[in-house]
BADRENSE-76754 format. One record per residue (C-alpha): residue in one letter; x, y, z; residue number from 1. Coordinates in Angstrom, 1 decimal. Example, Ala and Ser with C-alpha at 12.3 -4.5 7.8 and 13.67 -1.06 7.14 Angstrom:
2
(a, (12.3, -4.5, 7.8), 1)
(s, (13.7, -1.1, 7.1), 2)
This chain:
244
(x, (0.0, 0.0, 0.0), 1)
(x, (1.1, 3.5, -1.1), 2)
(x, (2.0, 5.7, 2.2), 3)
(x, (1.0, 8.7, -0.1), 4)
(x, (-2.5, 7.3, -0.7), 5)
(x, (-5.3, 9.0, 1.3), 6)
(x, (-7.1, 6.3, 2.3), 7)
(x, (-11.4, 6.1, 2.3), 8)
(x, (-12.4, 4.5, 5.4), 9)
(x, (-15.8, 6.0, 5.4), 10)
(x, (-17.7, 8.5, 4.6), 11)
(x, (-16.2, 10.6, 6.6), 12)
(x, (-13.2, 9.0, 7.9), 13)
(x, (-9.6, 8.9, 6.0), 14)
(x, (-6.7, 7.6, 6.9), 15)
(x, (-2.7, 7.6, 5.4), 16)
(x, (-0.9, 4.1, 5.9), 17)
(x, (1.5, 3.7, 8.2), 18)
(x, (5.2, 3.8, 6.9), 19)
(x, (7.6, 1.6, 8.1), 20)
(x, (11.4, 3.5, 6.4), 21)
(x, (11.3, 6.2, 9.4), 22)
(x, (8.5, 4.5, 11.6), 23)
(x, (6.0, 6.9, 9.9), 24)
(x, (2.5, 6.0, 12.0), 25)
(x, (-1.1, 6.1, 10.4), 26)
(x, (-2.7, 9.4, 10.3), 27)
(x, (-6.3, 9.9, 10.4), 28)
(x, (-8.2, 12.7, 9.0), 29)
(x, (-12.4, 13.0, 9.8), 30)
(x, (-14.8, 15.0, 8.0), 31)
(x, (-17.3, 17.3, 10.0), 32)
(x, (-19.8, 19.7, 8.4), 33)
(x, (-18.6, 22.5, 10.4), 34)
(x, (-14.6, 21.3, 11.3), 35)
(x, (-12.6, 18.3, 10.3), 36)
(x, (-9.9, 16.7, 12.5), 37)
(x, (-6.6, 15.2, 11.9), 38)
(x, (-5.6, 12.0, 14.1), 39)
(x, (-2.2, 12.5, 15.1), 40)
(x, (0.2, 14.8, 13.8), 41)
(x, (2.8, 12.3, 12.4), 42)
(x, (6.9, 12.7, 13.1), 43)
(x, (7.9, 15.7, 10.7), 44)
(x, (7.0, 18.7, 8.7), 45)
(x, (7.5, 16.1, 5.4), 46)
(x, (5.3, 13.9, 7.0), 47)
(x, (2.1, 16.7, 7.7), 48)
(x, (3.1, 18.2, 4.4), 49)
(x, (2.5, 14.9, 2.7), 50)
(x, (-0.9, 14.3, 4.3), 51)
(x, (-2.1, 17.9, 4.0), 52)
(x, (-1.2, 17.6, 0.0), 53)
(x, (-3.5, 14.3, 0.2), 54)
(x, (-6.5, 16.0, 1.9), 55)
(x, (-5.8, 19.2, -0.6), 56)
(x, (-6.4, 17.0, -3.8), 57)
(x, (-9.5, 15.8, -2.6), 58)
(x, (-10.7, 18.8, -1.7), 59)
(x, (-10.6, 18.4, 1.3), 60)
(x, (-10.8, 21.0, 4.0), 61)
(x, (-7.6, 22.0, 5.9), 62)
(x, (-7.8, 20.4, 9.6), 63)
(x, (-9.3, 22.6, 12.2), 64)
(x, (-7.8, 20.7, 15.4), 65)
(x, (-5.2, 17.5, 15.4), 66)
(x, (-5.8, 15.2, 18.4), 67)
(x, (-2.6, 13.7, 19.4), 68)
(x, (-3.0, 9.6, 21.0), 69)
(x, (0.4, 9.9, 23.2), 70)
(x, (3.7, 11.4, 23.2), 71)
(x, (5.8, 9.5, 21.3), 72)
(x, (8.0, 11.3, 18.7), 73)
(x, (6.6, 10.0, 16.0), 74)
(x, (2.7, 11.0, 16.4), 75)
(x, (3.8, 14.0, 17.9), 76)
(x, (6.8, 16.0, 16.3), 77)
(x, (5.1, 17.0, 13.0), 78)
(x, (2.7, 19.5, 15.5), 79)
(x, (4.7, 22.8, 15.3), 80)
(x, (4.4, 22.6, 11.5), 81)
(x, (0.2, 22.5, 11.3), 82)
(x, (-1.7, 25.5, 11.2), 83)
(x, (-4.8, 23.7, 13.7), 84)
(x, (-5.5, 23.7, 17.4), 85)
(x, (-3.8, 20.9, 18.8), 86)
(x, (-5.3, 18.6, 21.9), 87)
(x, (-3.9, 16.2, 23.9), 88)
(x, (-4.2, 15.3, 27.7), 89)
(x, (-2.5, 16.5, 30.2), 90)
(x, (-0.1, 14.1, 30.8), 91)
(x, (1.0, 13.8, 26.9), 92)
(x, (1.3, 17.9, 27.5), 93)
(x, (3.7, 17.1, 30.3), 94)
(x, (5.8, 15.3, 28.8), 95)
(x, (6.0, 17.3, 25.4), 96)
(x, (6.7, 20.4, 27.5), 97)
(x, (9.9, 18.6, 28.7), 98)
(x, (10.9, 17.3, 25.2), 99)
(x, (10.9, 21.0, 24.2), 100)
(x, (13.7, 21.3, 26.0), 101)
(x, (15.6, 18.5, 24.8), 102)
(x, (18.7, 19.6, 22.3), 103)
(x, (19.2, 17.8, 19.7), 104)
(x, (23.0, 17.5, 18.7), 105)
(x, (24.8, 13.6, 18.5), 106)
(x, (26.0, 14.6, 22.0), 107)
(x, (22.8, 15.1, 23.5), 108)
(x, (21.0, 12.5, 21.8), 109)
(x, (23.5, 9.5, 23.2), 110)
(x, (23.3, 11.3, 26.6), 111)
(x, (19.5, 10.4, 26.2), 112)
(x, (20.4, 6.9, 25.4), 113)
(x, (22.6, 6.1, 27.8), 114)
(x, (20.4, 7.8, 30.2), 115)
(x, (17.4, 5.8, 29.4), 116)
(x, (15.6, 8.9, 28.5), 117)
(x, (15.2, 7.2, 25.0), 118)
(x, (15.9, 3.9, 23.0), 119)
(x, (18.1, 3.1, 20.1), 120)
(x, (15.0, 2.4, 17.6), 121)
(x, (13.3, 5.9, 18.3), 122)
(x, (17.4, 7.5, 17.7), 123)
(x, (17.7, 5.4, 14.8), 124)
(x, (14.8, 6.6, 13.4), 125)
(x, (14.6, 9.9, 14.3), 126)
(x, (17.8, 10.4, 12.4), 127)
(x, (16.5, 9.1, 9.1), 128)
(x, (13.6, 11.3, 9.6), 129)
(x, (16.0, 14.0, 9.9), 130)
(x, (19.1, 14.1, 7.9), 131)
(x, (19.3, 17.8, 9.8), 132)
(x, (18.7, 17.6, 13.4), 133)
(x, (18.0, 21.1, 13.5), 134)
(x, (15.0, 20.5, 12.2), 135)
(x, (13.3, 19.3, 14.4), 136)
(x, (10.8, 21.3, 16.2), 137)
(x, (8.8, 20.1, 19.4), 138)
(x, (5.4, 21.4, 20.2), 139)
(x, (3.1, 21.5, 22.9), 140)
(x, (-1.4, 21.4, 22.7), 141)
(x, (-3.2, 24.1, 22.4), 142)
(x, (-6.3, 22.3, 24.6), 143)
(x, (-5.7, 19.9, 27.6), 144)
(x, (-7.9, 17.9, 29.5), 145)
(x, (-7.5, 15.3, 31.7), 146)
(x, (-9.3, 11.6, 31.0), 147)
(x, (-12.2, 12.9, 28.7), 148)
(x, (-13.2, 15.1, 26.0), 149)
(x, (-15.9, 15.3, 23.5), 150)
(x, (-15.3, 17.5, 20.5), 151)
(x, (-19.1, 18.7, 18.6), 152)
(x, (-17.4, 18.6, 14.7), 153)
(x, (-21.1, 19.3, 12.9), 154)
(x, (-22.9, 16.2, 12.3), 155)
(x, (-20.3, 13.6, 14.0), 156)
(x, (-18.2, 13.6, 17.3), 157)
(x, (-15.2, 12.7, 18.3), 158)
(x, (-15.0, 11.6, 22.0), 159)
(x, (-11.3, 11.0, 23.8), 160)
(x, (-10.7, 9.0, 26.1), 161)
(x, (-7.3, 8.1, 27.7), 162)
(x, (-7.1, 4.4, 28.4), 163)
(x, (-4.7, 2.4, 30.5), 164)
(x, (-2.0, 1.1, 28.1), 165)
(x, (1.5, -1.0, 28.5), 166)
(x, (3.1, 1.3, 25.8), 167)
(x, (2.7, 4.3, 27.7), 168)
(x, (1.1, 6.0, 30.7), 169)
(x, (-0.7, 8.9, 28.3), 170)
(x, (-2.4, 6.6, 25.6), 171)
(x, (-5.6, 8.6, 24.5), 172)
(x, (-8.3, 6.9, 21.8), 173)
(x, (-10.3, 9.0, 19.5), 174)
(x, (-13.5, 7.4, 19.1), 175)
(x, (-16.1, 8.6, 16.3), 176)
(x, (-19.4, 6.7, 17.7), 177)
(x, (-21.1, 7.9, 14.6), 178)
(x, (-18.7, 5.6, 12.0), 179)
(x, (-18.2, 3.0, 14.8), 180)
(x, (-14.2, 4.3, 13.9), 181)
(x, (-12.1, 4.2, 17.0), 182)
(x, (-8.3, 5.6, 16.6), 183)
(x, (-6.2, 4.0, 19.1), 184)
(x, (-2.5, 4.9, 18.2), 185)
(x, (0.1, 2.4, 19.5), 186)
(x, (-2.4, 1.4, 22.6), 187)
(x, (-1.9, -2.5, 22.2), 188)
(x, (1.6, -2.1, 21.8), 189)
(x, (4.1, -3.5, 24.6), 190)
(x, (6.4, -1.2, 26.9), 191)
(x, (9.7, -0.5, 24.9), 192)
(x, (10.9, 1.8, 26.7), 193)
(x, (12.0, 0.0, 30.4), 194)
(x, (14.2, -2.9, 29.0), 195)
(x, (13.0, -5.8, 27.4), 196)
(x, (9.6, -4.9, 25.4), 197)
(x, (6.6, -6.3, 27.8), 198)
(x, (3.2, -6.3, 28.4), 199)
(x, (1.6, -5.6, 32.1), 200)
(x, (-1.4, -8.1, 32.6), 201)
(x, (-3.0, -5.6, 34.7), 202)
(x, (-3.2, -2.8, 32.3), 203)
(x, (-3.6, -5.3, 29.2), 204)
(x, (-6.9, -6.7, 30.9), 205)
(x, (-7.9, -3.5, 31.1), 206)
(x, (-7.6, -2.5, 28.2), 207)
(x, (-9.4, -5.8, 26.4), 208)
(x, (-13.0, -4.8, 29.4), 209)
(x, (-12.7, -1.3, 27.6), 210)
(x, (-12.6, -2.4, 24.2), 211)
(x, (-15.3, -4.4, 24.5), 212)
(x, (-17.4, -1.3, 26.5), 213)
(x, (-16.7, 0.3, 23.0), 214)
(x, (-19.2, 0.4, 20.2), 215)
(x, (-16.8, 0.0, 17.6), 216)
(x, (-16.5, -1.7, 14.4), 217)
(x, (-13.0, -0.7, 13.1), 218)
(x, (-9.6, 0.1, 14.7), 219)
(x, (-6.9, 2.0, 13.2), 220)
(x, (-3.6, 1.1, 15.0), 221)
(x, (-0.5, 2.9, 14.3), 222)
(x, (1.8, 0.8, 12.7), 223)
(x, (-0.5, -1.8, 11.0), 224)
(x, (-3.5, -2.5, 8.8), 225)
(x, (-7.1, -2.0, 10.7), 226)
(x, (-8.2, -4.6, 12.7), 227)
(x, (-11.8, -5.4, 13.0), 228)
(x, (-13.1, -5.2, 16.9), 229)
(x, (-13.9, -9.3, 17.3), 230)
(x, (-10.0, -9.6, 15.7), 231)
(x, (-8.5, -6.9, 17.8), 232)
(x, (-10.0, -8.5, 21.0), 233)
(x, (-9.2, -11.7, 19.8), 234)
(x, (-5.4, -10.8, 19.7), 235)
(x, (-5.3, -8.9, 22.9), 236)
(x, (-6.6, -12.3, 24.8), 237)
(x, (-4.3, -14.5, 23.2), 238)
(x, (-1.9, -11.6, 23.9), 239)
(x, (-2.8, -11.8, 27.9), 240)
(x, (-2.8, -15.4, 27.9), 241)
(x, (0.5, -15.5, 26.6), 242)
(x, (1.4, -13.1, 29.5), 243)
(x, (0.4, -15.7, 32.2), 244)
């Protein structure tokens, strides 16, 4: 699947693949009659520029608001390039507000590593993103809010929601009860970040009791094709069973 395709999900629901050469996540874009919403704000200005092209030649409106899912660099550090109102919860917001202080020289970046303040994929990455460190510019939301947050776009909603997660302590899914779409960024994914990737059983059972709460038909997960619900919850118990 072309990375440069804009992809129909729905009616009103779009989405760009996920990319794989720079760890480039799915973006999603949904179509309101009074605003439309980018899902995520992927890891560069090349990456939003490449979307934003997509939604242009379908004539498409220009996003009102992004929604960011968690912190990570690459949903997150293609923000200061959009011309939308970012949101994200307060925790995401937290952290971000540290990254923006982060420098971003070979120096500081293997201080990071050895410091466990980062891993060796997200480096490796980052730098093929960005031939020219420079470049990179961090930014912080616009709106905050804490575990909830419905957003009125004109004839469908968006509700977030932060979940409890094993990747990361400020996962947020944007669900869009009127498509039975649910966004969940890298949710299912393990813990990469302290040691060996893992899954928490606490936090993973969790997770599977919310999903099922969910009216949902579709899943868009980051870095891989959409999952129907019965398959995503399917995985996530053989997942947990694995666990035990």
């Amino acid at each position: 699947m072309n990375e440069k395709e804009l992809i129909k999900l729905t009616e009103r629901i779009y989405y760009m693949p996920h990319n794989e050469e720079t760890d480039r996540p799915i973006l999603g874009y949904v179509k309101g009659d009074k605003f439309s919403m980018m899902i995520d704000s992927g890891n560069s200005k090349k990456h939003v520029d490449l979307f934003v092209d997509e939604v242009s030649a379908l004539e498409m409106p220009y996003p009102n608001f992004v929604v960011i899912t968690h912190s990570h660099w690459d949903h997150t550090y293609g923000m200061s390039s959009l011309n939308a109102v970012s949101i994200a919860c307060q925790r995401t917001n937290d952290i971000l507000v540290d990254m923006c202080k982060w420098q971003w020289t070979d120096e500081a970046m293997k201080k990071r590593l050895e410091a466990n303040e980062d891993i060796e994929f997200c480096d490796t990455m980052i730098r093929r993103e960005y031939p020219d460190l420079s470049d990179i510019k961090v930014g912080t939301a616009d709106i905050v809010f804490n575990e909830k947050l419905s957003i009125d776009l004109g004839g469908i909603t968006c509700e977030l929601m932060r979940l409890e997660s094993s990747h990361a302590d400020d996962c947020v899914v944007a669900y869009i009860p009127e498509e039975k779409v649910v966004f969940i960024g890298d949710i299912i994914s393990e813990d990469f970040h302290h040691g060996e990737a893992k899954y928490y059983k606490e936090k993973l059972i969790s997770l599977i009791n919310d999903f099922k709460a969910i009216d949902f038909t579709i899943a868009l997960f980051g870095h891989m094709e959409p999952f129907m619900k019965e398959g995503l919850i399917d995985w996530l118990e053989e997942t947990y069973n694995e666990c035990l």
